[in-house]
C-alpha positions as CSV (number, residue, x, y, z in Angstrom):
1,X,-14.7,-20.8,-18.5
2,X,-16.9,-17.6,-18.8
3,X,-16.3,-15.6,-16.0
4,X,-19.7,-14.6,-14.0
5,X,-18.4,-11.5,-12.2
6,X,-16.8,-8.4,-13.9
7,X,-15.1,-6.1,-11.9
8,X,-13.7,-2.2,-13.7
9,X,-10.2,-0.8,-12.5
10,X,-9.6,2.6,-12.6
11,X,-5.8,2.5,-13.8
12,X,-3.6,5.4,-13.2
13,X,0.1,5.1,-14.5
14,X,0.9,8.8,-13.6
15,X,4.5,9.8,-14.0
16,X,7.9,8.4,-14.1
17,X,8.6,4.6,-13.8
18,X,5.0,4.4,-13.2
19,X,4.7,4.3,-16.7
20,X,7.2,1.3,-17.2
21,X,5.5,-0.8,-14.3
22,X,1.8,-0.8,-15.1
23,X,1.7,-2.1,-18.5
24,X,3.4,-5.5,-16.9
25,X,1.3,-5.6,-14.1
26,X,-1.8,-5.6,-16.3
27,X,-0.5,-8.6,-18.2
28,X,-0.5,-10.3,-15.3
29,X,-3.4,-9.9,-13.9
30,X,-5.2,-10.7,-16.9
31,X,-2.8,-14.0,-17.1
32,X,-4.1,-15.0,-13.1
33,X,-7.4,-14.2,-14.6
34,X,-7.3,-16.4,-17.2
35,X,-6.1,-19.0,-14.8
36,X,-8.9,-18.9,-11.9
37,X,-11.7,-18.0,-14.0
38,X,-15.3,-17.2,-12.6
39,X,-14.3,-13.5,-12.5
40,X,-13.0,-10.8,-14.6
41,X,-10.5,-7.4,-15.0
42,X,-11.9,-4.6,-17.0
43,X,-9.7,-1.9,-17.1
44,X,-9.6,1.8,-17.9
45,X,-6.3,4.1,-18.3
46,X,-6.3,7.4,-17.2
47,X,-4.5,10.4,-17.2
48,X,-3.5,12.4,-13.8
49,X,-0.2,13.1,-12.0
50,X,2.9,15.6,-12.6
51,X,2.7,15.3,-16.4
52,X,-0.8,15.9,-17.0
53,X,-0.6,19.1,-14.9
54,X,2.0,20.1,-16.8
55,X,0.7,19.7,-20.1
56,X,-2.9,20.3,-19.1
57,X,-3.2,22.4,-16.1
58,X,-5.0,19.6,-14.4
59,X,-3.1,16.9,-11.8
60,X,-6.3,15.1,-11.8
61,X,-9.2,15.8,-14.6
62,X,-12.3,16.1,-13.6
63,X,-13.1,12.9,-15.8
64,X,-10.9,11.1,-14.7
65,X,-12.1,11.1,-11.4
66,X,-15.3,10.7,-11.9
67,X,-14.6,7.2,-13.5
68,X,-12.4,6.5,-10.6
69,X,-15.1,7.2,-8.5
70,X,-17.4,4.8,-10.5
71,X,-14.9,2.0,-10.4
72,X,-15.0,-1.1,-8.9
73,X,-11.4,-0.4,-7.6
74,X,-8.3,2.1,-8.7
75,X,-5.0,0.9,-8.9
76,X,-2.3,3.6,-9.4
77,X,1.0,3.6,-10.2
78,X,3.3,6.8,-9.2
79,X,2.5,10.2,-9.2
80,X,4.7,13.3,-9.6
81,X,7.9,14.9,-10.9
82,X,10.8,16.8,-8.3
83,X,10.4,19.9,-11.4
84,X,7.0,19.9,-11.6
85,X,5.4,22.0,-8.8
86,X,2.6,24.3,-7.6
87,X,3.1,28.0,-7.3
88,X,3.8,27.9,-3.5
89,X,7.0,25.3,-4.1
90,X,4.9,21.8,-3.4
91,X,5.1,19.0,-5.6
92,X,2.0,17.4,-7.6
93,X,0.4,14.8,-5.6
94,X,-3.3,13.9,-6.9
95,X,-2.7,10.9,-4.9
96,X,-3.4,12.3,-1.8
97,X,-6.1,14.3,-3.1
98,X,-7.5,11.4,-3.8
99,X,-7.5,9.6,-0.6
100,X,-9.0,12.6,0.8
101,X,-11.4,13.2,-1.9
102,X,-13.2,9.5,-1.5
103,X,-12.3,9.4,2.1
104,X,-9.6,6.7,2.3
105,X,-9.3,6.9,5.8
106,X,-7.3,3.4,6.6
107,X,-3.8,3.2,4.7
108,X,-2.7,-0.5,4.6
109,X,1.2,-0.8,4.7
110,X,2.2,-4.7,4.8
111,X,5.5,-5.4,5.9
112,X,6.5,-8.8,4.6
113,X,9.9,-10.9,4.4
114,X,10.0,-12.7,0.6
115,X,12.0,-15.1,0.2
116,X,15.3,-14.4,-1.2
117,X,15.0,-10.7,-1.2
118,X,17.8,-9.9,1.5
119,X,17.5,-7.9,4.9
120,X,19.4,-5.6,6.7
121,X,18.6,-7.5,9.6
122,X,20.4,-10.2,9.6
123,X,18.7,-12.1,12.0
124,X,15.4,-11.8,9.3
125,X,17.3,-14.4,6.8
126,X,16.0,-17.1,9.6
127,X,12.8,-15.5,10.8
128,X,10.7,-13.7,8.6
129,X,9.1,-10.5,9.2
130,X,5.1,-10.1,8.9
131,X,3.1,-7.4,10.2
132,X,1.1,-4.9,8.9
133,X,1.4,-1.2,9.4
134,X,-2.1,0.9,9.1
135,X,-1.8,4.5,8.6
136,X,-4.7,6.7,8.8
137,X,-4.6,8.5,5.7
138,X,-7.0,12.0,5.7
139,X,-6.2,14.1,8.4
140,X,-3.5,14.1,11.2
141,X,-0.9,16.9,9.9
142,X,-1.9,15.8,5.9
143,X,-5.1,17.7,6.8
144,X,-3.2,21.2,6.0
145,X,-2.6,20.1,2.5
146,X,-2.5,23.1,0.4
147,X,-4.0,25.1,3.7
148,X,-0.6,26.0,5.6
149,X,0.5,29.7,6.5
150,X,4.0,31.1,6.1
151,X,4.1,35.0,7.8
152,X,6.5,37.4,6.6
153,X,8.7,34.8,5.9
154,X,9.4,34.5,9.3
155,X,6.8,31.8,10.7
156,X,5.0,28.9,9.0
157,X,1.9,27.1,10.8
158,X,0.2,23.4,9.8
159,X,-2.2,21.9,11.9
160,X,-2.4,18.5,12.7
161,X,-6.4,17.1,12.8
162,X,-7.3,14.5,14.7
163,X,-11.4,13.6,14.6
164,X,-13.5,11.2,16.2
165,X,-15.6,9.7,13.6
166,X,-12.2,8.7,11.3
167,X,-10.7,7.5,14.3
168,X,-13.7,4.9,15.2
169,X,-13.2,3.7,11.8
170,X,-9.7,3.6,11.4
171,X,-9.4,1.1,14.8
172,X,-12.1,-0.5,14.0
173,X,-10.5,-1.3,10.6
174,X,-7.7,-2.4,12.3
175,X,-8.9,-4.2,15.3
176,X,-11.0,-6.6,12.6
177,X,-7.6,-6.8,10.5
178,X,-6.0,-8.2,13.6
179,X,-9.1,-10.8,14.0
180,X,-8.1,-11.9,10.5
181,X,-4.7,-12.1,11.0
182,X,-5.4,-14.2,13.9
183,X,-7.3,-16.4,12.6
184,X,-4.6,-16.8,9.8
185,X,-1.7,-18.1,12.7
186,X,-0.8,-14.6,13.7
187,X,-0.9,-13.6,17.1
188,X,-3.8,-10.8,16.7
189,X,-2.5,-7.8,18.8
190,X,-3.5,-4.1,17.3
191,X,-0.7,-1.4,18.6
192,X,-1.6,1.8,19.0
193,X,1.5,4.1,17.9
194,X,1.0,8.0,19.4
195,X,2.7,10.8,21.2
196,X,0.6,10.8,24.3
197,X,3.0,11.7,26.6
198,X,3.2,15.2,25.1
199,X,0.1,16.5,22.8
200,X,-3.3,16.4,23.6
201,X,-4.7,15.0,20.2
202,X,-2.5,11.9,20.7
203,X,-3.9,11.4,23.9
204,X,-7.4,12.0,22.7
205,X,-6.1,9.1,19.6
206,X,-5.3,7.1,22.4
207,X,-8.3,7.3,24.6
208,X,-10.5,6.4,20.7
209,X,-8.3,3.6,20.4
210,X,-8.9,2.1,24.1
211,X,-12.3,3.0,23.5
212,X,-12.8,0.6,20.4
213,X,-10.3,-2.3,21.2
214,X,-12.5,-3.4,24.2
215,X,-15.2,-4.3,21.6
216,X,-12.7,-6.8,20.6
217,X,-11.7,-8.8,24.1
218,X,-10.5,-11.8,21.7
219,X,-7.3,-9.3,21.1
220,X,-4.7,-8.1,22.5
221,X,-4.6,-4.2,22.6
222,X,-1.4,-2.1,23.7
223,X,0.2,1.2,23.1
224,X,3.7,2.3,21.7
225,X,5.1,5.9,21.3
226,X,6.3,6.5,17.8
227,X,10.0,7.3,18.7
228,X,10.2,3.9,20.5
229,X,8.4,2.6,17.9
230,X,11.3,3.6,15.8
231,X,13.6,2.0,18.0
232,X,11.9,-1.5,17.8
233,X,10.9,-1.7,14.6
234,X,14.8,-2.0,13.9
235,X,15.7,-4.0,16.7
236,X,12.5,-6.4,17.0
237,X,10.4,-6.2,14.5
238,X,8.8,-9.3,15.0
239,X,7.0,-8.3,18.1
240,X,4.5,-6.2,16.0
241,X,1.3,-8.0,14.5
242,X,-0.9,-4.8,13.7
243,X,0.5,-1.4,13.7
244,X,-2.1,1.8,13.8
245,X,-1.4,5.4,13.4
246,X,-1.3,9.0,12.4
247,X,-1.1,9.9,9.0
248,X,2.6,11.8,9.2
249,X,3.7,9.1,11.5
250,X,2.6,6.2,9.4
251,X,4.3,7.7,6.5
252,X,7.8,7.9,8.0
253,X,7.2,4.5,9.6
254,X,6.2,3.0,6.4
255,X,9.5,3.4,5.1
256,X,11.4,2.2,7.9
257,X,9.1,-0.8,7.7
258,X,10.0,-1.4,3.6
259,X,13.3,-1.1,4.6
260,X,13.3,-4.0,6.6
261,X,12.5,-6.4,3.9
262,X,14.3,-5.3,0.8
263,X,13.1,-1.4,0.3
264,X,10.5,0.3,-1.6
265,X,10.6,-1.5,-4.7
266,X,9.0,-4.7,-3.0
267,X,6.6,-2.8,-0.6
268,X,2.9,-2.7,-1.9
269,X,0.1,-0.3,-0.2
270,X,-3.4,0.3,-0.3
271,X,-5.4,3.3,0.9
272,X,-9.4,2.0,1.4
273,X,-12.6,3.7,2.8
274,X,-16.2,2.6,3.3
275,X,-16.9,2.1,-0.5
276,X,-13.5,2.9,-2.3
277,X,-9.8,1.6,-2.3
278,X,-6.6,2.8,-4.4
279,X,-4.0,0.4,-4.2
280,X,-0.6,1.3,-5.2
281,X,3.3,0.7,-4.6
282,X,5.0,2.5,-1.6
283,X,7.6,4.0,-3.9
284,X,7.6,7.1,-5.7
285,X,8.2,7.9,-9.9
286,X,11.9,7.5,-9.0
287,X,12.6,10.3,-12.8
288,X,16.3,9.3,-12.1
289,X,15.9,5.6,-13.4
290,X,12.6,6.4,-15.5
291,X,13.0,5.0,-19.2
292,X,16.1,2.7,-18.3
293,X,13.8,-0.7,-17.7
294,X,15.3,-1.2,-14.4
295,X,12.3,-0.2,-12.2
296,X,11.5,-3.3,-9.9
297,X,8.0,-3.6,-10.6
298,X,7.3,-6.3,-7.7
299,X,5.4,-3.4,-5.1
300,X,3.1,-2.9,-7.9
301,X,2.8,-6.5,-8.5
302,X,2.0,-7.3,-4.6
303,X,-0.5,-4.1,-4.7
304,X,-2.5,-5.6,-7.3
305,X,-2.8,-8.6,-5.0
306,X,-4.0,-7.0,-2.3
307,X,-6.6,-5.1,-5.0
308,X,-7.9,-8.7,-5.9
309,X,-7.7,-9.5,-2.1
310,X,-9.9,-7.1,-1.3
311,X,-12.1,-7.5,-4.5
312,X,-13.1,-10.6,-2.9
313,X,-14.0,-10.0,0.3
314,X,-15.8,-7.3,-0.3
315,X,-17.7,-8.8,-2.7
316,X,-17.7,-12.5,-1.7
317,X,-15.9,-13.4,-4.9
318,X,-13.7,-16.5,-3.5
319,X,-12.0,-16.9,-7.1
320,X,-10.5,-13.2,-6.7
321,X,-9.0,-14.4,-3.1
322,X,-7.5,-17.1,-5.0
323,X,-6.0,-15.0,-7.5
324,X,-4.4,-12.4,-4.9
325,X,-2.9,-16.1,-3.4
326,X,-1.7,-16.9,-7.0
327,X,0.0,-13.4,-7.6
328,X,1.6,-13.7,-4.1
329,X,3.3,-17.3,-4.4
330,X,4.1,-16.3,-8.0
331,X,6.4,-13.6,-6.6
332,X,7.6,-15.8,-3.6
333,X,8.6,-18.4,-5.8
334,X,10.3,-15.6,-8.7
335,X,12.9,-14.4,-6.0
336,X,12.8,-17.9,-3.9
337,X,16.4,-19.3,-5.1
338,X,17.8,-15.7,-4.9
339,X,18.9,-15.9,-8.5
340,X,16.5,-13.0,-9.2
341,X,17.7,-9.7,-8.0
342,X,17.2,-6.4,-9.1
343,X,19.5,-3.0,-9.2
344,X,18.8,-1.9,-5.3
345,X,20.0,-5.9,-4.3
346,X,23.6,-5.0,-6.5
347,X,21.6,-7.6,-9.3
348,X,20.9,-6.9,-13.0
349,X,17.6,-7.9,-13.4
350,X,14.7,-5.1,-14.9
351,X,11.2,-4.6,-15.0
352,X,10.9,-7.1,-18.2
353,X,12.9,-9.7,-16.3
354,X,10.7,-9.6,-12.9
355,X,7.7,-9.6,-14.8
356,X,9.0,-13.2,-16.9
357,X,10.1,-14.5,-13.7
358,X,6.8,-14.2,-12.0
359,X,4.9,-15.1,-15.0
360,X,6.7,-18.3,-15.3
361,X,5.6,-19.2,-11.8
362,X,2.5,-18.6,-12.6
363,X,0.9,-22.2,-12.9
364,X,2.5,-23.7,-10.5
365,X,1.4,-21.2,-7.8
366,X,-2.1,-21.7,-9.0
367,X,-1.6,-25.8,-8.6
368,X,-0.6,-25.0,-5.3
369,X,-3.4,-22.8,-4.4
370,X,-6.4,-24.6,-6.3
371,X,-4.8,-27.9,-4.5
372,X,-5.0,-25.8,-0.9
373,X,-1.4,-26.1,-0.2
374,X,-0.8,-22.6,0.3
């Protein structure tokens, strides 16, 4: 079937395991491709990260952005090495200048059970865990990146940002994720997660957030500081539906989240704006098991989904929806019997095994989806 819409990904494997975990996840997005038809992958690798700095002098060259810029979507890997650093001690992270350079304002953390993948909850082998954690990714205390002071080595200063116009559209982002959500089975309420007992910006977040969730009466709308936050998301995390918050906060709560339902190694992201997206696994280039094979390349996996996810909606592509549905009960169905584990679940199983187990699954997820019974 010749596809009829073509769509070019800006591919970054950057550093470390990223290296080991993109080439898979190519192969099987072309396979899902193949499968659905009516649309098409083009994609472009490209060099940025810890390495390139190294050898280079550039963590992200200026041509490789610019095709970033011009692509359709980005999906990245892992960026940066512990012994690769700037001058001033910090570590090489073109991914955030990234997010800040094509204003990726709304970071998407889903936080998903998948079958056979165990919990630490135990109570979470019974009753899944779904909700979705949205971080707002350009300012809050990321917006001193590269711009903090350290005095006579006797005080340092950041400064936390927080701005009107990105918080309009980061609720509004999440209020209508909620409406989706709902409309999906899920109980469509959008928490606001702050400090507003104690600093001004967070009560001036808050008052945004109250602001925008009564355009949306069809939701619920509530508030949660982040410390209790904390607190539930361990002991009940299946009260949450739609989490939003502050760039620092979201970060550290992200992880908590991942940890939930079997760590970083299963815990896709993406970071989207008004006309660009960069999807990308939570984890980092973990240099300790780079080379080995025995990276879990599932995060990566679920991130392209959400890419094609959000291919299609954007672009009212329904056969890229179904693909993002293929990839996703593909995976589900890999880990399903809970044959399949990996090193961080005390299994065996590498990169090349993952990638054969959810490639195997392949057809019949796309039976189930083209049938509608996913």
């Amino acid at each position: 079937m010749r596809p009829t819409t073509d769509f070019h990904i800006a591919v970054f494997p950057g550093d470390g395991i990223g290296l080991e975990i993109t080439d898979p996840c190519l192969d099987l997005l072309d396979a899902v491709c193949r499968r659905v038809g009516r649309f098409a992958l083009r994609f472009t690798v490209l060099p940025a990260g810890a390495a390139s700095y190294r050898d280079s002098g550039h963590e992200m060259p200026a041509e490789s952005l610019v095709t970033a810029r011009g692509a359709d979507a980005i999906l990245l890997a892992a960026m940066g090495l512990p012994d690769v650093r700037h001058p001033d001690g910090t570590e090489i992270t073109p991914q955030i200048a990234l997010r800040l350079e094509l204003g990726l304002y709304a970071g998407v953390r889903p936080v998903r059970s998948i079958p056979g993948i165990p919990s630490p909850l135990a109570a979470a082998a019974d009753r899944p865990i779904d909700f979705v954690l949205v971080r707002e990714s350009t300012e809050g205390l990321f917006a001193s990146l590269g711009k903090g002071v350290v005095e006579a080595d006797a005080e340092a200063r950041e400064t936390l940002v927080i701005t009107r116009d990105v918080c309009e559209r980061l609720f509004d982002f999440s209020l209508t994720l909620g409406r989706a959500r709902k409309r999906q089975g899920h109980p469509g309420r959008v928490t606001c997660v702050d400090k507003a007992n104690v600093f001004a910006a967070f009560a001036f977040f808050r008052k945004i957030f109250d602001e925008r969730a009564a355009r949306f009466p069809d939701l619920a709308a509530d508030h949660a500081y982040v410390d209790a936050t904390a607190l539930k998301l361990v002991r009940d995390p299946w009260s949450f539906d739609v989490l939003v918050t502050e760039n620092m906060f979201g970060d550290i709560l992200s992880d908590l989240g991942a940890a939930l339902v079997g760590g970083l190694g299963v815990a896709p992201s993406a970071d989207i704006g008004d006309r660009h997206a960069v999807f990308q696994p939570c984890h980092g280039t973990a240099p300790d098991i780079a080379g080995k094979g025995i990276a879990n390349p599932t995060a990566m996996i679920l991130s392209a989904a959400m890419m094609l996810d959000w291919l299609g909606n954007r672009n009212g592509v329904d056969g890229c929806r179904r693909a993002a549905a293929v990839l996703v009960r593909a995976v589900d169905a890999a880990f399903a019997d809970g044959a399949l584990r990996t090193r961080e679940h005390d299994g065996t199983a590498g990169t090349l095994d993952v990638y054969g187990a959810v490639s195997a699954q392949l057809d019949a997820a796309w039976a189930s989806v083209a049938a509608g019974t996913v």
